[in-house]
C-alpha positions in Angstrom: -158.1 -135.2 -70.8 -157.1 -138.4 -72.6 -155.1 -140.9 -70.6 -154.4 -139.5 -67.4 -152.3 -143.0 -66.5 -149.8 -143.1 -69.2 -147.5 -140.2 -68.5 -148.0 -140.7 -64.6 -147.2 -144.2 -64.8 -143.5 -143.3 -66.7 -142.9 -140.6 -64.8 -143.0 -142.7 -61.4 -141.6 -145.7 -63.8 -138.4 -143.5 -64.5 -138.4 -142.3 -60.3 -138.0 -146.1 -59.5 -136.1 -147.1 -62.3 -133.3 -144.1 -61.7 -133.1 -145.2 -58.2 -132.9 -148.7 -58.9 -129.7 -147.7 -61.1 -128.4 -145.0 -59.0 -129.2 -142.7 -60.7 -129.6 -138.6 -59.6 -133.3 -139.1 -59.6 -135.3 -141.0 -56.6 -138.3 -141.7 -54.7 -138.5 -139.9 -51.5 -138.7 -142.5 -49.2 -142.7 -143.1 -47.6 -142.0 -143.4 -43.5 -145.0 -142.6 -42.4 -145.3 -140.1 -40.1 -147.0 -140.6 -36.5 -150.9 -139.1 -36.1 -151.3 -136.1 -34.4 -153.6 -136.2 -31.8 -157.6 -135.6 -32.8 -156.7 -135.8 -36.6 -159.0 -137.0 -39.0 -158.8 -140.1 -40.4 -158.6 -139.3 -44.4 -160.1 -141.6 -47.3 -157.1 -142.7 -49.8 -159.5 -141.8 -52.5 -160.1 -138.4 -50.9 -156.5 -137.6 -52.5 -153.4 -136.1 -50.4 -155.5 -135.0 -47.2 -153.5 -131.3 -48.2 -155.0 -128.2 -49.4 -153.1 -126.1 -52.2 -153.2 -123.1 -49.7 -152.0 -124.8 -47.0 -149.2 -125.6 -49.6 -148.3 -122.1 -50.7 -147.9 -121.5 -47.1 -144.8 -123.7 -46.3 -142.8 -121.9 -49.3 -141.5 -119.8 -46.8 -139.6 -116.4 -48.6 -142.0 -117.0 -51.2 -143.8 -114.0 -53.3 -146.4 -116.3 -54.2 -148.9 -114.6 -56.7 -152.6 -115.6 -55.8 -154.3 -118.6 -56.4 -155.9 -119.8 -60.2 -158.9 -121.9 -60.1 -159.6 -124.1 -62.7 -161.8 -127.1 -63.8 -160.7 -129.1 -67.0 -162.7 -130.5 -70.0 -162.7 -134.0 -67.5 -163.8 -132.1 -64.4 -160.2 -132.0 -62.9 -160.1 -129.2 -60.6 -156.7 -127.2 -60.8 -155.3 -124.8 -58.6 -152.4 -123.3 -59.6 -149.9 -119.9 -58.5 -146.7 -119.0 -59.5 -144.0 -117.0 -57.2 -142.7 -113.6 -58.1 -139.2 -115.0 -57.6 -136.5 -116.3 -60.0 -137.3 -119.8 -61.7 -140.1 -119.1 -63.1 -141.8 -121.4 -60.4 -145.4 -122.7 -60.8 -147.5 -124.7 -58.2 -150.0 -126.7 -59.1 -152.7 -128.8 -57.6 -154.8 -132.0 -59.5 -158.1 -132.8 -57.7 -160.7 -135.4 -58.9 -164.1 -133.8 -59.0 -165.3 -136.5 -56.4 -162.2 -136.1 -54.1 -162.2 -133.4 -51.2 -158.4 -133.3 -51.6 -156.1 -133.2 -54.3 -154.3 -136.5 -55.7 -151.5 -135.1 -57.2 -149.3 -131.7 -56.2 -146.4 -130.6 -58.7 -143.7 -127.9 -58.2 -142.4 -126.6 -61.5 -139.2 -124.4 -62.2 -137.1 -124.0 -64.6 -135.1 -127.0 -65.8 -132.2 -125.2 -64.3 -133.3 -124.5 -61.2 -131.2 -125.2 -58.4 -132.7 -123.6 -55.3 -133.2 -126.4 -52.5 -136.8 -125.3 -51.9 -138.4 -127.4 -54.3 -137.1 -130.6 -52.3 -138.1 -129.2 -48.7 -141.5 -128.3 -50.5 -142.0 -132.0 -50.8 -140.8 -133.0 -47.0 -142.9 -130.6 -45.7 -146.3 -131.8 -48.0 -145.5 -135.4 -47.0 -144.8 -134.4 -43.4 -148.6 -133.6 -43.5 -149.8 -135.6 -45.4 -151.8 -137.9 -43.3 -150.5 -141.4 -42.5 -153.4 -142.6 -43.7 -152.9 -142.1 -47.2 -149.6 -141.8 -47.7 -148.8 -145.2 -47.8 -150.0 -145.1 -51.1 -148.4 -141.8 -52.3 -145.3 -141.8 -54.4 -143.0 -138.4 -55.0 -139.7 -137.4 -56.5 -138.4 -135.1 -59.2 -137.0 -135.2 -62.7 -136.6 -133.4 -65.6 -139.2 -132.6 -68.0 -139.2 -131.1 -71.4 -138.4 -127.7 -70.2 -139.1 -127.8 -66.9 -138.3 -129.4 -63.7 -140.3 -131.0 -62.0 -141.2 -132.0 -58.2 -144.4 -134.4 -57.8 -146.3 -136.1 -55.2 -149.0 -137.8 -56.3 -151.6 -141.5 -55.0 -150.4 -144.5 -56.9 -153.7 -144.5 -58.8 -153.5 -143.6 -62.0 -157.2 -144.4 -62.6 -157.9 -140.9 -61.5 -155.5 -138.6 -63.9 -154.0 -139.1 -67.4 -150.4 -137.4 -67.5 -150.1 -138.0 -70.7 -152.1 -134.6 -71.0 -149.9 -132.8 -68.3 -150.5 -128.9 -68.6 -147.7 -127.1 -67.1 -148.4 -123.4 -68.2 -151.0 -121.3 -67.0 -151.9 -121.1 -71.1 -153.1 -124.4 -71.2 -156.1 -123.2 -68.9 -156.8 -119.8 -70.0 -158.6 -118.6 -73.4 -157.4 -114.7 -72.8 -155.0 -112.9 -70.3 -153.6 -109.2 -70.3 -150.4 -110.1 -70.9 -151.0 -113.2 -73.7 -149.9 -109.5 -75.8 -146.1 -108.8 -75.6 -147.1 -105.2 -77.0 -149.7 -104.5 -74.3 -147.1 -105.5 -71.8 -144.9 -103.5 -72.7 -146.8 -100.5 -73.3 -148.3 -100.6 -69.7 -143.8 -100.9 -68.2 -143.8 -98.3 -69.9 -146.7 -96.0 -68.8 -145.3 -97.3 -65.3 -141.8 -96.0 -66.2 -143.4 -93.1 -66.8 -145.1 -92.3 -63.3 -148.5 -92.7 -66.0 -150.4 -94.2 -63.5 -153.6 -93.0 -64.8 -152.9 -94.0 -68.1 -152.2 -97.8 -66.8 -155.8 -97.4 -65.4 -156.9 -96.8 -68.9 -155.2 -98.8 -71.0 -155.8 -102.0 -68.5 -160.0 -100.7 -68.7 -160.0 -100.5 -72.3 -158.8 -104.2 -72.4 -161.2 -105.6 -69.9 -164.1 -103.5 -72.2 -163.1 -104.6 -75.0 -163.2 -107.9 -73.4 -166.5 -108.1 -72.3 -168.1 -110.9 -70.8 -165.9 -112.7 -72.5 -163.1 -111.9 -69.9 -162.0 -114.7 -67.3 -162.3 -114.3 -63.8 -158.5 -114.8 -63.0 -157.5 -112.5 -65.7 -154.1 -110.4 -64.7 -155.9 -107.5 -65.8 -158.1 -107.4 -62.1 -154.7 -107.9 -60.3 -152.9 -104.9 -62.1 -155.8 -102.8 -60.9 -156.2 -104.2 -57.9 -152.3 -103.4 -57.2 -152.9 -99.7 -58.8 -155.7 -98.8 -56.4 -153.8 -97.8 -53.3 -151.2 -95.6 -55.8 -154.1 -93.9 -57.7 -155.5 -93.0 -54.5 -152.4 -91.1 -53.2 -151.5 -89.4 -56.1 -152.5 -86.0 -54.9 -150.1 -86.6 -52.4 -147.1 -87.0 -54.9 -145.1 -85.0 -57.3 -143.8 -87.2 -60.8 -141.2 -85.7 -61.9 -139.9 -87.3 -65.6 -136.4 -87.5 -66.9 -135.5 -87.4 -70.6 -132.1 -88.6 -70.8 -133.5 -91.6 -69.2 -136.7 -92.0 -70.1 -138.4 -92.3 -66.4 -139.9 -91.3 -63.5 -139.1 -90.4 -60.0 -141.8 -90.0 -57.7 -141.6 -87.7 -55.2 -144.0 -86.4 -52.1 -145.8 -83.5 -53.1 -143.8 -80.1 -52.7 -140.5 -81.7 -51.5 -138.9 -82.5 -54.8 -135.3 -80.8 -53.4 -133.0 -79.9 -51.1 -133.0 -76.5 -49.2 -132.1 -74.2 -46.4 -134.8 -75.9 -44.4 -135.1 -79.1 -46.4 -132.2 -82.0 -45.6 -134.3 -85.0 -46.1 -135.9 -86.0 -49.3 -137.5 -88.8 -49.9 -138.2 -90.7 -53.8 -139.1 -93.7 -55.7 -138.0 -94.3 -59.0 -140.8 -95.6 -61.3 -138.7 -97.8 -63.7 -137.7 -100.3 -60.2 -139.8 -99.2 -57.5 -136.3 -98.6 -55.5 -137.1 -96.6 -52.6 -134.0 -93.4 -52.3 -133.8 -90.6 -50.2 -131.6 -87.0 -51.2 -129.8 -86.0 -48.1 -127.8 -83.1 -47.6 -128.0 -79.4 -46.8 -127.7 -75.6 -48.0 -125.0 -73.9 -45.5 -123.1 -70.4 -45.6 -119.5 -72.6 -46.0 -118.8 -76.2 -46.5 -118.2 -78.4 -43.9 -117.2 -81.2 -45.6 -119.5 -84.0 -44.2 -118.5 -87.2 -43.2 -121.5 -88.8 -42.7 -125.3 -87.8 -41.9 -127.0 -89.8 -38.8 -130.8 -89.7 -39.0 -132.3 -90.0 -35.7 -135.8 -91.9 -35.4 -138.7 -91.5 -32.8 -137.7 -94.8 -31.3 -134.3 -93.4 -30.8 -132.4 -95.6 -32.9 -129.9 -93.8 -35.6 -129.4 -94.9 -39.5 -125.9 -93.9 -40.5 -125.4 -92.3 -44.0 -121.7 -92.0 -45.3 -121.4 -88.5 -47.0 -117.6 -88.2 -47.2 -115.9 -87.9 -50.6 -118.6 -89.7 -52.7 -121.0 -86.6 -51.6 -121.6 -83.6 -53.8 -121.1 -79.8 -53.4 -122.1 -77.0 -55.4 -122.5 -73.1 -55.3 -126.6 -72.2 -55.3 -126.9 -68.6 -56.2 -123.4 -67.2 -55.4 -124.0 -67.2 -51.8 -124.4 -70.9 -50.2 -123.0 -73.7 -50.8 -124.6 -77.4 -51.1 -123.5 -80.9 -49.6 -125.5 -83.6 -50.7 -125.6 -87.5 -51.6 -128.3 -89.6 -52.9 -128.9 -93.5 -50.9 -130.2 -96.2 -52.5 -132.6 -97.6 -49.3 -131.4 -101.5 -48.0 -134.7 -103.5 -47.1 -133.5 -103.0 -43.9 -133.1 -99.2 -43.4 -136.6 -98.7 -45.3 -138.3 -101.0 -42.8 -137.2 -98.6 -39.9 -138.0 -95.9 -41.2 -141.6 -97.1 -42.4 -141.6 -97.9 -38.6 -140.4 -95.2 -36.8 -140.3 -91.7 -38.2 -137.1 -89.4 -38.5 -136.6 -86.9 -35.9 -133.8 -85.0 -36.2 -130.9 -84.9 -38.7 -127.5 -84.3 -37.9 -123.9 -83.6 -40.1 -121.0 -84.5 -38.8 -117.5 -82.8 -40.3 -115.6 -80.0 -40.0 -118.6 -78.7 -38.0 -121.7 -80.2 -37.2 -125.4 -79.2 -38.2 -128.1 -80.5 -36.7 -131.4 -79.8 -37.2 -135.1 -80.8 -36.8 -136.9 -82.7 -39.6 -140.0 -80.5 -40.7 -143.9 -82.4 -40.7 -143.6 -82.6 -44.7 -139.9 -84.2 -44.2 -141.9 -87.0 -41.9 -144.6 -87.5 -43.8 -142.7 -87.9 -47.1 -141.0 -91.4 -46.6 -144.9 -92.8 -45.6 -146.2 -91.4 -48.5 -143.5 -92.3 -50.9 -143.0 -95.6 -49.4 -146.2 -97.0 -51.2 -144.9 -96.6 -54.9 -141.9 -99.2 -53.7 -144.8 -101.8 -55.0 -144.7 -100.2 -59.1 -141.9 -103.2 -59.7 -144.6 -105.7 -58.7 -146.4 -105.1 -62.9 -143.0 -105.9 -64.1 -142.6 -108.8 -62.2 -145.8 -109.9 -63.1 -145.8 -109.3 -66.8 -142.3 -111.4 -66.6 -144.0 -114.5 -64.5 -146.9 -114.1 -66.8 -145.7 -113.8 -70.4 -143.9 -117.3 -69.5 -147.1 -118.7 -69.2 -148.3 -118.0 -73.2 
């Protein structure tokens, strides 16, 4: 890199100068911060005495994508990840090849972010940070070019040049799956699809084609890395494609529908990864169903309103159908992935109740799985930023 000191020195020029005028930009003030007990003394010129994992880890409610490893032209090591959530958030670490720590941390979003965790990302690095070294440290935020940005970094601009700041994953990478908007979206839409065998392919023929000329922290090893566990169960599942919509729902293997002795049906719907369940019943009359209460082996009860907003038909002359589709809350689909359903009961006119069968229980396990299919398109989105 050219002049590491330039930039550095007017971004921390423009932190002081702000605050000096009162401006919406600052330095976060330096108290030093009392040493634990038994901690390590750090060198200044070690860096920040903070690793870039140990970092990731206080972004609490954070989807953070793994780690990239880099070394620059200079030697500069870079680690860098960005988080599946909205603002396009990066972090990214600046360690001199003789230093065991990194000098320099920066958080970049958006230049519209306004989600408070990029400030408490920086009280909780400096909060352990040892006292030490952080004396010397300077950190505060401004806007960037595009981005904003949120930096800590030693007042010793010997070490870096900013002037050659690399903010996007492109400036370290020659090749990545999804530098091609086309192969992106071609492998939504094999995912749309329920093609999760042609995913396979198409991400193989790249990394082929590729060779030994393919990076190491190419996306292409974390979209098969993601597809493993749903390749391995698709014998389990039935994919069941729409044409007015142009997508999948994936469904457990055999249990596609409602019946006389099916109330419970579990599916995932390729294009969002939403987990739903059918619920509902075949009957000699209608009841007229209120609601539908699920009971689970650790006897607690998930409620499902039925009501007017449920559904009723005629199957074959002779029964009639109540049913209603749900849309899954995080919560419901975590007790359910936790404690199986029992029994199912309707409650209107009359009540039914009835046992769940084994292929009822085992569906929401095996169904459950495919929630992960929106993880490529968040991916592709966090990645194709990055070119």
């Amino acid at each position: 890199m050219k002049t590491w000191c330039c930039l550095c020195l007017v971004l921390l020029l423009s932190f002081v100068a702000t605050a000096c005028v009162g401006g919406a930009v600052g330095i976060v003030s330096a108290e030093p911060r009392p040493p634990e007990e038994g901690e390590p003394a750090a060198e200044t010129d070690d860096g920040l005495g903070i690793t870039a994992e140990t970092i990731i880890g206080m972004a609490r409610g954070r989807n953070w994508l793994p780690l990239h490893r880099f070394e620059m032209a200079d030697g500069t090591l870079v680690n860098t990840a960005g988080s599946r959530g909205p603002g396009n958030i990066r972090l990214l670490t600046f360690r001199h090849p003789d230093a065991d720590y990194p000098s320099t941390v920066i958080f970049r979003a958006a230049s519209d972010f306004r989600d408070p965790l990029g400030d408490e990302l920086l009280r909780s690095v400096r909060d352990e940070i040892p006292t030490e070294i952080w004396g010397s440290a300077v950190s505060g935020s401004a806007i960037f070019g595009d981005w904003r940005l949120f930096l800590i970094c030693l007042n010793n601009p010997a070490d870096f040049d900013f002037g050659q700041l690399p903010l996007t994953l492109g400036e370290y990478v020659n090749s990545d799956f999804f530098q091609s908007e086309e192969r992106g979206e071609a492998l939504i839409n094999l995912r749309n699809a329920g093609d999760f065998r042609g995913m396979e392919a198409l991400v193989q023929g790249y990394i082929e084609e590729l060779g030994i000329a393919i990076e190491e922290t190419d996306s292409a090893f974390l979209i098969l890395e993601q597809l493993a566990p749903l390749l391995a169960a698709l014998d389990h599942v039935e994919i069941v494609y729409d044409n007015s919509t142009e997508t999948a729902r994936i469904f457990y293997r055999g249990l596609t529908d409602l019946g006389r002795d099916v109330s419970f049906v579990p599916y995932v719907t390729a294009a969002d990864g939403f987990v739903n369940v059918l619920i509902g019943f075949h009957h000699d009359w209608r009841i007229f169903a209120e609601r539908a209460r699920v009971h689970l082996t650790d006897g607690e009860i998930i409620t499902f309103a039925m009501g007017i907003d449920a559904n009723w038909d005629v199957i074959g002359g002779a029964e009639i159908r109540e049913s209603r589709s749900f849309r899954l809350s995080a919560n419901n689909m975590g007790r359910l992935h936790d404690a199986r359903g029992e029994t199912i009961r309707f409650e209107g006119d009359q009540n039914i109740e009835r046992d769940l069968s084994e292929a009822e229980q085992d569906a929401f396990e095996v169904v459950y799985l495919f929630r992960t299919v929106s993880f490529f398109e968040s991916l592709r989105f966090a990645m194709e930023l990055e070119f």
